[in-house]
PyMOL commands that place a pseudoatom at each C-alpha (Angstrom):
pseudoatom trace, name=CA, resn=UNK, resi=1, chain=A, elem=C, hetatm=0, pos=[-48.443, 131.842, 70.209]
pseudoatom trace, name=CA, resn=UNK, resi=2, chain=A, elem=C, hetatm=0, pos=[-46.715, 130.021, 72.870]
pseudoatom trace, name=CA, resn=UNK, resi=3, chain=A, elem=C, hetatm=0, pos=[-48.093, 130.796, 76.403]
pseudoatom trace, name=CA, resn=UNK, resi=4, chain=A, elem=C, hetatm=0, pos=[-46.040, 130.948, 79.751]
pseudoatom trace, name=CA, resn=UNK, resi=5, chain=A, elem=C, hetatm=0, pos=[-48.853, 129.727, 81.629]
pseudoatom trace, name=CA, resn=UNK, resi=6, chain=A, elem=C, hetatm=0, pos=[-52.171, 128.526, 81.377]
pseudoatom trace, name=CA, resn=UNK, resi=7, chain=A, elem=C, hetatm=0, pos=[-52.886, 129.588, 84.870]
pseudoatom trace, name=CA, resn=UNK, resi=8, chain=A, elem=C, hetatm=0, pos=[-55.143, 132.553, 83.415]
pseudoatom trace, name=CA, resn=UNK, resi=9, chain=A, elem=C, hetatm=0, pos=[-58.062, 134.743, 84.880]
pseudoatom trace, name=CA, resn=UNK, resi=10, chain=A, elem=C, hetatm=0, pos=[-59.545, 136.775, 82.408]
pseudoatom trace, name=CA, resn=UNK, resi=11, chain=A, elem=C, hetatm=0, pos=[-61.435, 139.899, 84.138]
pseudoatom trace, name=CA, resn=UNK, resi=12, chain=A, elem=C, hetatm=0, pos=[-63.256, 142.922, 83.447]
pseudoatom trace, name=CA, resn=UNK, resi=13, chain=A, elem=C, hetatm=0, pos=[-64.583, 145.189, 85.850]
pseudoatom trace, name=CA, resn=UNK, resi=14, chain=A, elem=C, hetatm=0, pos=[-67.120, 148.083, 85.432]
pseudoatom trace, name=CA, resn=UNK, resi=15, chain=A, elem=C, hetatm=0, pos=[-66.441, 150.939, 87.475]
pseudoatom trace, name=CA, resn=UNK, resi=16, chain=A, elem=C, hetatm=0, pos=[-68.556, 154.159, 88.239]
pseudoatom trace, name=CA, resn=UNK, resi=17, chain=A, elem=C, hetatm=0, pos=[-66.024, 156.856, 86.574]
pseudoatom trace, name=CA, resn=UNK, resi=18, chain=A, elem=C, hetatm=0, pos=[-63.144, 156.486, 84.687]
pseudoatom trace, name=CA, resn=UNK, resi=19, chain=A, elem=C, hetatm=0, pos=[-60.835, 158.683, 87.299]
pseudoatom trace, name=CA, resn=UNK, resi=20, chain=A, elem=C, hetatm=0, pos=[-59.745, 156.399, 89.546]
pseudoatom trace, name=CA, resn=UNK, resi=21, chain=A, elem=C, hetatm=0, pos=[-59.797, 159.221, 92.485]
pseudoatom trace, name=CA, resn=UNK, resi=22, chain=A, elem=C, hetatm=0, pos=[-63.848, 159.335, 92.235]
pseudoatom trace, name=CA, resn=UNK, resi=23, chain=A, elem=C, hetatm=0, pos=[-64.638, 156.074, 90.757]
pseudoatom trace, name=CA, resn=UNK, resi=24, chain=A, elem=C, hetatm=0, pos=[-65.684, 152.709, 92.725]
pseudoatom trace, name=CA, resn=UNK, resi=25, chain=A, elem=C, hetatm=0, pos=[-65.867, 149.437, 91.100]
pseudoatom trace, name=CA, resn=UNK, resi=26, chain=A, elem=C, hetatm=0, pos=[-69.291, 148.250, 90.296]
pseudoatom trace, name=CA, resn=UNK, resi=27, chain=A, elem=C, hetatm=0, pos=[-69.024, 145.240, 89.024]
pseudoatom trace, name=CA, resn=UNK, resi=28, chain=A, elem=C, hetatm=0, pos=[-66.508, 142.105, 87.801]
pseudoatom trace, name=CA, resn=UNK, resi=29, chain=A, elem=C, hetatm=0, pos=[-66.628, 139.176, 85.972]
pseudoatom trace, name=CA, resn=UNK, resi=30, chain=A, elem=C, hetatm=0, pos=[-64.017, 136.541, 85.991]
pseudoatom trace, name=CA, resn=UNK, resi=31, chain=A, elem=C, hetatm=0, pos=[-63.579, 133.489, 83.333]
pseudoatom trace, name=CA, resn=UNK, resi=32, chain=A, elem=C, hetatm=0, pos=[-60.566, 130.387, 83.951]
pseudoatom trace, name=CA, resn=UNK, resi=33, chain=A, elem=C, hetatm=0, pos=[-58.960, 129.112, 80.862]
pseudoatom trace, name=CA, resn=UNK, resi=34, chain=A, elem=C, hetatm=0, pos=[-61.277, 126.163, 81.714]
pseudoatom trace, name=CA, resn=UNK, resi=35, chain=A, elem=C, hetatm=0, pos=[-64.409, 127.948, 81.897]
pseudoatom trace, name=CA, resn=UNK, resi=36, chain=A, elem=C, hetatm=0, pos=[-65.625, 128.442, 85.344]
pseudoatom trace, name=CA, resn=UNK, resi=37, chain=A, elem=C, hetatm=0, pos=[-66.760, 131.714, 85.682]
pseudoatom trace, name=CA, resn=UNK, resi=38, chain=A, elem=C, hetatm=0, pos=[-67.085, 134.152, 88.555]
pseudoatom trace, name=CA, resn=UNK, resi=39, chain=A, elem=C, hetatm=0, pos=[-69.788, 137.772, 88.435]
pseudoatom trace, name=CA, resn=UNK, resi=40, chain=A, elem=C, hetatm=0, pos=[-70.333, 139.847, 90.797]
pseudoatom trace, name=CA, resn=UNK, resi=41, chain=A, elem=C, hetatm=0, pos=[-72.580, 143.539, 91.108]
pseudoatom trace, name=CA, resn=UNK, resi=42, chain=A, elem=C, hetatm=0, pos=[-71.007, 145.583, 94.104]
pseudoatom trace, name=CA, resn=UNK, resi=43, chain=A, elem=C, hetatm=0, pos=[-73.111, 147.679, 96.617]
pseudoatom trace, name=CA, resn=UNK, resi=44, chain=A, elem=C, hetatm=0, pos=[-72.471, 151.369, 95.576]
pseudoatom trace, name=CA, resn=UNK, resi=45, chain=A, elem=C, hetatm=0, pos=[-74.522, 154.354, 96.542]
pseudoatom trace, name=CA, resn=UNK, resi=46, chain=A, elem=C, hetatm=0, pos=[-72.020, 157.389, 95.088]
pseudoatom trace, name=CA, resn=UNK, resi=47, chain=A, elem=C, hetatm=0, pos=[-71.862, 159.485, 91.853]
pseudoatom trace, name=CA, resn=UNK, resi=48, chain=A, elem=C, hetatm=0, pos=[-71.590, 158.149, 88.582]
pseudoatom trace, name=CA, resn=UNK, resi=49, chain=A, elem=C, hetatm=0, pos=[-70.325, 159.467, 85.317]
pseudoatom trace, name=CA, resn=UNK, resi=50, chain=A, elem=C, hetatm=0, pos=[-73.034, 160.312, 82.161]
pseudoatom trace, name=CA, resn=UNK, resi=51, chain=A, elem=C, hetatm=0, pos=[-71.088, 157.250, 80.470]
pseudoatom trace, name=CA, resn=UNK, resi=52, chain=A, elem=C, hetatm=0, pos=[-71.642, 154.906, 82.983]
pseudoatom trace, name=CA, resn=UNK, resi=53, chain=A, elem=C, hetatm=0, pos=[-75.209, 155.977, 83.828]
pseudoatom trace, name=CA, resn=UNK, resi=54, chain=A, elem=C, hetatm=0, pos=[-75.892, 155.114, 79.841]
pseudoatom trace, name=CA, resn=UNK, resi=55, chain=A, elem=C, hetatm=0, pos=[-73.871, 152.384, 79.278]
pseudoatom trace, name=CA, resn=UNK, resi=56, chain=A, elem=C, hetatm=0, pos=[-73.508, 150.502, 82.207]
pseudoatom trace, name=CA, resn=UNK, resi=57, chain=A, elem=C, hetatm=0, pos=[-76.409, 150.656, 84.767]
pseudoatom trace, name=CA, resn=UNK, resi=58, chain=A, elem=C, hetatm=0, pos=[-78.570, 149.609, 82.133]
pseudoatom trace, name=CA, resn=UNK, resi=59, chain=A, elem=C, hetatm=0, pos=[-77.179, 145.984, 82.673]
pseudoatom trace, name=CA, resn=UNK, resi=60, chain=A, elem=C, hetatm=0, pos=[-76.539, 145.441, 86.119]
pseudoatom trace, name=CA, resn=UNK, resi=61, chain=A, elem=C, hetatm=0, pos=[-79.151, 143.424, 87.094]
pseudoatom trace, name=CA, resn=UNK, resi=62, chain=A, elem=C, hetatm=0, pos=[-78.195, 140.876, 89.800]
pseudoatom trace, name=CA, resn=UNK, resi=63, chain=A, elem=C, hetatm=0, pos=[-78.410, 141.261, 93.388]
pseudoatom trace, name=CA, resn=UNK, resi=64, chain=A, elem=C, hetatm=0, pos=[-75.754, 143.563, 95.355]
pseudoatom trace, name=CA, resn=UNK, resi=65, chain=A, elem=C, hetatm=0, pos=[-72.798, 142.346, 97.739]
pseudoatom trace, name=CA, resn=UNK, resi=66, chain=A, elem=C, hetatm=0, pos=[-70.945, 144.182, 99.941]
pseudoatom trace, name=CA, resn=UNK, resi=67, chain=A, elem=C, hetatm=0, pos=[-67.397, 145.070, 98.507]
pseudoatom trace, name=CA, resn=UNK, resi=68, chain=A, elem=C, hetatm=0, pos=[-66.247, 142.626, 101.736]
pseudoatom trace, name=CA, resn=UNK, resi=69, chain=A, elem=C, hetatm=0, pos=[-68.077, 140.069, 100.624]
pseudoatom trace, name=CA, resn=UNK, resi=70, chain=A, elem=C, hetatm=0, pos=[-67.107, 140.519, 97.192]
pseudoatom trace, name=CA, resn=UNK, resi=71, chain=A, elem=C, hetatm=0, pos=[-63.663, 140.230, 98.041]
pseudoatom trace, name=CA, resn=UNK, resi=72, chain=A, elem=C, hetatm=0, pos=[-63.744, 137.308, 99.756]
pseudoatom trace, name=CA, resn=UNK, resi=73, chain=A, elem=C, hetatm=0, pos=[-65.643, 135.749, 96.942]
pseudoatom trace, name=CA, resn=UNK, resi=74, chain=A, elem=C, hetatm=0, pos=[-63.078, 136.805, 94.500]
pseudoatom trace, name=CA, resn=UNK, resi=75, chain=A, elem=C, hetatm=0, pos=[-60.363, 135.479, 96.393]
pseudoatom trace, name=CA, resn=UNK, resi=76, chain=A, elem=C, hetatm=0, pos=[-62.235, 132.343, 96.963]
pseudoatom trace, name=CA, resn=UNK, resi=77, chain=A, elem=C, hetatm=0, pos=[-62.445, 132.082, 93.056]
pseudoatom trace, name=CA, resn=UNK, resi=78, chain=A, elem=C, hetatm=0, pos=[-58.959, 133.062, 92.582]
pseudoatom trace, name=CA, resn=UNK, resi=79, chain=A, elem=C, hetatm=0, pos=[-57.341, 130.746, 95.115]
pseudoatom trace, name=CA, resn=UNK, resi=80, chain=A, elem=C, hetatm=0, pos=[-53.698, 129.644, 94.593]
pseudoatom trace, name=CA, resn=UNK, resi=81, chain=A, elem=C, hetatm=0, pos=[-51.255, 129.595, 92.815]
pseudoatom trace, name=CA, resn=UNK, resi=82, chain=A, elem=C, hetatm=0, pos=[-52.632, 133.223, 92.688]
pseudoatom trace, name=CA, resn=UNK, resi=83, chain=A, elem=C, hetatm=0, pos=[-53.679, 132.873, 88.689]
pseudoatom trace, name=CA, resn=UNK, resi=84, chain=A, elem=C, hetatm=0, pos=[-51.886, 135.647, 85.910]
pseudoatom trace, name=CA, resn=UNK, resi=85, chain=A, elem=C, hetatm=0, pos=[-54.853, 138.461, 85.102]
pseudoatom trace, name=CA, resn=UNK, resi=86, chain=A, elem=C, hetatm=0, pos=[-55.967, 139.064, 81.475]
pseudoatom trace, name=CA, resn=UNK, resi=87, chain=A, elem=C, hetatm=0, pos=[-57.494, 142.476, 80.474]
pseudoatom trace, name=CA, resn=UNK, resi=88, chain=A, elem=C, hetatm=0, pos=[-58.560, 143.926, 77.576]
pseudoatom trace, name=CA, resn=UNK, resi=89, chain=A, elem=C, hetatm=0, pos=[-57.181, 147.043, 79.055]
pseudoatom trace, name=CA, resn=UNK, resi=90, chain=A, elem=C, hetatm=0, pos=[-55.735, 146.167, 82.307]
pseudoatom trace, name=CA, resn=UNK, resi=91, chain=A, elem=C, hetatm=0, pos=[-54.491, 149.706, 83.237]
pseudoatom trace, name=CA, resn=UNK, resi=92, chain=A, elem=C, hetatm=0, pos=[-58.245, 150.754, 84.775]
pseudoatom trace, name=CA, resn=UNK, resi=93, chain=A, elem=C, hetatm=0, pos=[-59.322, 147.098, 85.615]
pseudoatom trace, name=CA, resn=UNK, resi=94, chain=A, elem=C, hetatm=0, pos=[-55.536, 146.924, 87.728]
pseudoatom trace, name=CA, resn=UNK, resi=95, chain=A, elem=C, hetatm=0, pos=[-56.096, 149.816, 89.272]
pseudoatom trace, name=CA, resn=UNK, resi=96, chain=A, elem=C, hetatm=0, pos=[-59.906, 149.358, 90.127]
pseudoatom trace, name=CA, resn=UNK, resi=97, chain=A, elem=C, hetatm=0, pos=[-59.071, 145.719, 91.646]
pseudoatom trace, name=CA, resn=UNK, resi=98, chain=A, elem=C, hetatm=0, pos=[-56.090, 146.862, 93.926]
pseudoatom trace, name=CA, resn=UNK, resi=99, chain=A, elem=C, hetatm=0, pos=[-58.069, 149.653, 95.183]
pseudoatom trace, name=CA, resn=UNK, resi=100, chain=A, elem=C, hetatm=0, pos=[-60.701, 147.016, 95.982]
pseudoatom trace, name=CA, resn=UNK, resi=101, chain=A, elem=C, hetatm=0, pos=[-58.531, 144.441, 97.869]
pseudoatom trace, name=CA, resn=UNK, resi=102, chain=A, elem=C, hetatm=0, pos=[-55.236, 146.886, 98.623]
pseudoatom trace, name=CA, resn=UNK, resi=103, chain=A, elem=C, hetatm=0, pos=[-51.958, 146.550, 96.635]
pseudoatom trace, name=CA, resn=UNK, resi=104, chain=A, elem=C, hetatm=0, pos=[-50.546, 144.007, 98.764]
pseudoatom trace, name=CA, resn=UNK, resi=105, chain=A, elem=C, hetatm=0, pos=[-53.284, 141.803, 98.972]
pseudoatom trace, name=CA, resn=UNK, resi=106, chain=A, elem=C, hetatm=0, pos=[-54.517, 141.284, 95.065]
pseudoatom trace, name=CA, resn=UNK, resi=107, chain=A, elem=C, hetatm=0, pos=[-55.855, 137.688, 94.482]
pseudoatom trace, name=CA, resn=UNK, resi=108, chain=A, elem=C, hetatm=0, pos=[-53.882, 137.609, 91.295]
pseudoatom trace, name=CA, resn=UNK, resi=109, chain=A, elem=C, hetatm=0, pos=[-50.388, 138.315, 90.433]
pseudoatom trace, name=CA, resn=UNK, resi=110, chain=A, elem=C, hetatm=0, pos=[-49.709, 142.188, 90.535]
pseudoatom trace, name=CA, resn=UNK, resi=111, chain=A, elem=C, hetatm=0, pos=[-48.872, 142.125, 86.674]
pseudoatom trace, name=CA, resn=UNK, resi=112, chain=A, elem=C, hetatm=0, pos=[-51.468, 141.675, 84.021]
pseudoatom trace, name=CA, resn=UNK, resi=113, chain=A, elem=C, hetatm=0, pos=[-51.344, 140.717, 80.274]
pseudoatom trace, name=CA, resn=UNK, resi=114, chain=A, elem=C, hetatm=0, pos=[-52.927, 143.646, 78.566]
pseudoatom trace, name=CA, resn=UNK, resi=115, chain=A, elem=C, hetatm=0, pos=[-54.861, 142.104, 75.322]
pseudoatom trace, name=CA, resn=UNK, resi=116, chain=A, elem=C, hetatm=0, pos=[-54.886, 145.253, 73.911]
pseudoatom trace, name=CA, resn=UNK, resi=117, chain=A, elem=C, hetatm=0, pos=[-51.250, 145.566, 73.483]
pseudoatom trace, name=CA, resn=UNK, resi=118, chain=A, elem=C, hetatm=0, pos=[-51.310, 141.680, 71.734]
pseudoatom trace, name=CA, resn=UNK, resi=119, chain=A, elem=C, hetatm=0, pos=[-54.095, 142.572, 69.385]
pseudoatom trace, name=CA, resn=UNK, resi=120, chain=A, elem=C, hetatm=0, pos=[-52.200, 146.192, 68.151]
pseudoatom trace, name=CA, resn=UNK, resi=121, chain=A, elem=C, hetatm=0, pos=[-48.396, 142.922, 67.933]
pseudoatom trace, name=CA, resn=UNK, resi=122, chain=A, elem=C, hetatm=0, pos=[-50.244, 141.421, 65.871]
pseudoatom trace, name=CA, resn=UNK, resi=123, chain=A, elem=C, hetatm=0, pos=[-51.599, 144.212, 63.642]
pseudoatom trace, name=CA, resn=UNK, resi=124, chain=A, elem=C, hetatm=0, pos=[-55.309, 144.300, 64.724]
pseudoatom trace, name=CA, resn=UNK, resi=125, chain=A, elem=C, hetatm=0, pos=[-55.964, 147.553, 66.134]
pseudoatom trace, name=CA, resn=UNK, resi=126, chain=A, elem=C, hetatm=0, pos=[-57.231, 147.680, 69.475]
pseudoatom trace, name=CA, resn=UNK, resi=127, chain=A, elem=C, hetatm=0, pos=[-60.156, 149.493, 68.918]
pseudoatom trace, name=CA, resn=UNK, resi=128, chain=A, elem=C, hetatm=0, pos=[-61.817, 147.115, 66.605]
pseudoatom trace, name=CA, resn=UNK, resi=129, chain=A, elem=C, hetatm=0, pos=[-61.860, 144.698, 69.399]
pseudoatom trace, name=CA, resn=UNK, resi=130, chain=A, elem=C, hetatm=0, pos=[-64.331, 147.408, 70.627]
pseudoatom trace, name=CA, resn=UNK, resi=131, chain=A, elem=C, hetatm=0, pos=[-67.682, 148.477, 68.867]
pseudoatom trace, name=CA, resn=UNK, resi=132, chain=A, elem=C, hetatm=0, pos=[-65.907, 150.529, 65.785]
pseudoatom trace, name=CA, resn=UNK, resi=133, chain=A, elem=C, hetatm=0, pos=[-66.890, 148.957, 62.568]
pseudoatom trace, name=CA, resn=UNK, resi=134, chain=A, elem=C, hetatm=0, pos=[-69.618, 147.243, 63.049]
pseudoatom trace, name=CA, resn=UNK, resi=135, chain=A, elem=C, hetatm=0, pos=[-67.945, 144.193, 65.105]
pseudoatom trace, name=CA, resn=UNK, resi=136, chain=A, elem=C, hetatm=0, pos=[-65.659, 143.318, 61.932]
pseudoatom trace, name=CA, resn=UNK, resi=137, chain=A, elem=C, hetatm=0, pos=[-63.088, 141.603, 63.855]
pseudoatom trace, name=CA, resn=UNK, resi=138, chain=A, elem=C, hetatm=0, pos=[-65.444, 139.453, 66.112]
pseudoatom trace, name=CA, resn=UNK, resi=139, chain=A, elem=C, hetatm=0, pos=[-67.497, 138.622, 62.487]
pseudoatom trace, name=CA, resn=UNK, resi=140, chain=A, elem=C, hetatm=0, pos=[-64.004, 137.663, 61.099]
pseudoatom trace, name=CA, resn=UNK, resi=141, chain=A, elem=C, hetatm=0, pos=[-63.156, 135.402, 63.849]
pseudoatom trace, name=CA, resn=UNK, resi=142, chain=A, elem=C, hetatm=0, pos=[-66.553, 133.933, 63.955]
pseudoatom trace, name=CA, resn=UNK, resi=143, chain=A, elem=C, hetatm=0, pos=[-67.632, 135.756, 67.250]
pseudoatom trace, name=CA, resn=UNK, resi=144, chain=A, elem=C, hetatm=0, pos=[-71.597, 135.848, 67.660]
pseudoatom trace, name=CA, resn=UNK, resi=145, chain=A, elem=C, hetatm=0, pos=[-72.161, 139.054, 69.117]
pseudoatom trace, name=CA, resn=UNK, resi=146, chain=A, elem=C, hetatm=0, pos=[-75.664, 138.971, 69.209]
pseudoatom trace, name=CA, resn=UNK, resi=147, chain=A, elem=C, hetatm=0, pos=[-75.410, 137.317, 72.868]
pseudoatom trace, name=CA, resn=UNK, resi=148, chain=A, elem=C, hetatm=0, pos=[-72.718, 139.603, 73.714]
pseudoatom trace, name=CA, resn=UNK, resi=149, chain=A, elem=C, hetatm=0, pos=[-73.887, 142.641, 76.844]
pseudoatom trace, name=CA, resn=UNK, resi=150, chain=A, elem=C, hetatm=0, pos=[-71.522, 144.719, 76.023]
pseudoatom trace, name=CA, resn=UNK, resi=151, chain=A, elem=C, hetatm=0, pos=[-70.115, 146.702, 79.361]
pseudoatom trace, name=CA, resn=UNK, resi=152, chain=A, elem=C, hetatm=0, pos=[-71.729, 143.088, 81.344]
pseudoatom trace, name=CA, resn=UNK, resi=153, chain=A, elem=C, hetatm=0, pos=[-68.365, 142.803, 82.856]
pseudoatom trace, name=CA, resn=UNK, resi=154, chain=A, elem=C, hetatm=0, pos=[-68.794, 138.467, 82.848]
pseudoatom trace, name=CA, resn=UNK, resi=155, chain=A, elem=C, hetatm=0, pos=[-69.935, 138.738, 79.435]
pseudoatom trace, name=CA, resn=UNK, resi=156, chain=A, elem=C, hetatm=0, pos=[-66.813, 140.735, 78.246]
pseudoatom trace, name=CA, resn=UNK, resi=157, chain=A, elem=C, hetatm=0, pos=[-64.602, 138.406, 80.413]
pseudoatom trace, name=CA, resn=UNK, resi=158, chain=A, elem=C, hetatm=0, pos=[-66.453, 135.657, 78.302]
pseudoatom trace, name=CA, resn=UNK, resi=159, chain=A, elem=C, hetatm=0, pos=[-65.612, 137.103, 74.945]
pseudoatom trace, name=CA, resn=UNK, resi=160, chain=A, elem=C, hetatm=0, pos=[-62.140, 138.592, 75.781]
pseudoatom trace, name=CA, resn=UNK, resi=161, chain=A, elem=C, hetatm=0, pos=[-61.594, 134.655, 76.859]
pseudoatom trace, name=CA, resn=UNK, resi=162, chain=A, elem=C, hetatm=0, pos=[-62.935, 133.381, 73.751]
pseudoatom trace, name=CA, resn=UNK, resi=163, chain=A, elem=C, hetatm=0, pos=[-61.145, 136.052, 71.356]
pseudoatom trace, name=CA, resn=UNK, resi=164, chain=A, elem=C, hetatm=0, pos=[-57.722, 135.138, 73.173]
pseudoatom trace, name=CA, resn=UNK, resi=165, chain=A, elem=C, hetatm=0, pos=[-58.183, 131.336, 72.672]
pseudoatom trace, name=CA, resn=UNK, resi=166, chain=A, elem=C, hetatm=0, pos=[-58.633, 132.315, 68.738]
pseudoatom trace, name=CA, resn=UNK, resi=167, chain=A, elem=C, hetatm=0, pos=[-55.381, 134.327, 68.967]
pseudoatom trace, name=CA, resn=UNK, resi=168, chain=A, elem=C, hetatm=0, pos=[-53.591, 131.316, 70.147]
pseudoatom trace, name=CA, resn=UNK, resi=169, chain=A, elem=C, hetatm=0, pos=[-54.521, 128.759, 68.260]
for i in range(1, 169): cmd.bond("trace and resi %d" % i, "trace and resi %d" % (i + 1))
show_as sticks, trace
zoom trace
């Protein structure tokens, strides 16, 4: 696969519901195409969904900023030329990172490459990225999962970094 550009962010973000209406992110972790590697945990006080409170709280663990400060960290990390976002699914992670920083003021270009939609082109189906059978795809690729947090936002920015440099090669 040939790319466009190699100016790449690839980003996940954990959010406290899956409707975007109630839901605050709450946290995102960010990984360059060389390697540096951004991860934040937001401040958030508000509701959050049974999923989230068993899946995801269990591994936030590093201090709090402010979503301000957050944003200015991002964009910091970003910088320019603003890079092209890479998301497993980029349709909640879009969503949850414009309603951070505002449509019109996203540290990244306002279209994403959506992984999901290259693993299902080349006849992998999207949801054995995920947990479904046992990891079989990451195992057939060569992917330890063992050090893999799953729902650690940086740590699935890590893998979905390290699964799209095996697509490409």
């Amino acid at each position: 696969m040939k790319l466009y550009s190699d100016n790449l962010v690839f980003f996940d973000t954990e959010f406290s519901d899956l409707d975007p209406y109630k839901g605050e992110i709450l946290s995102i972790g960010m990984v360059k195409m060389n390697g540096d590697e951004l991860y934040l945990e937001l401040e958030y006080e508000g509701e959050l969904s049974d999923w989230v409170k068993e899946r995801v709280i269990p591994v936030l663990s590093e201090e709090k900023v402010s979503r301000d400060e957050a944003c200015k960290k991002v964009r910091a990390f970003c910088a320019e030329p603003k890079p092209i976002p890479v998301a497993l699914v980029p349709q909640y992670d879009m969503v949850y990172l414009s309603k951070l920083f505002g449509w019109e003021n996203l540290p990244v270009h306002w279209y994403a490459v959506d992984f999901a939609s290259i693993l299902f082109a080349n006849g992998v189906d999207p949801e054995d990225y995920l947990e479904r059978n046992d990891h079989q795809l990451m195992k057939e690729l060569g992917i330890d999962m063992s050090r893999v947090r799953v729902h650690k936002a940086i740590d699935d920015a890590r893998l979905l970094r390290e699964v799209f440099l095996k697509f490409c090669a």
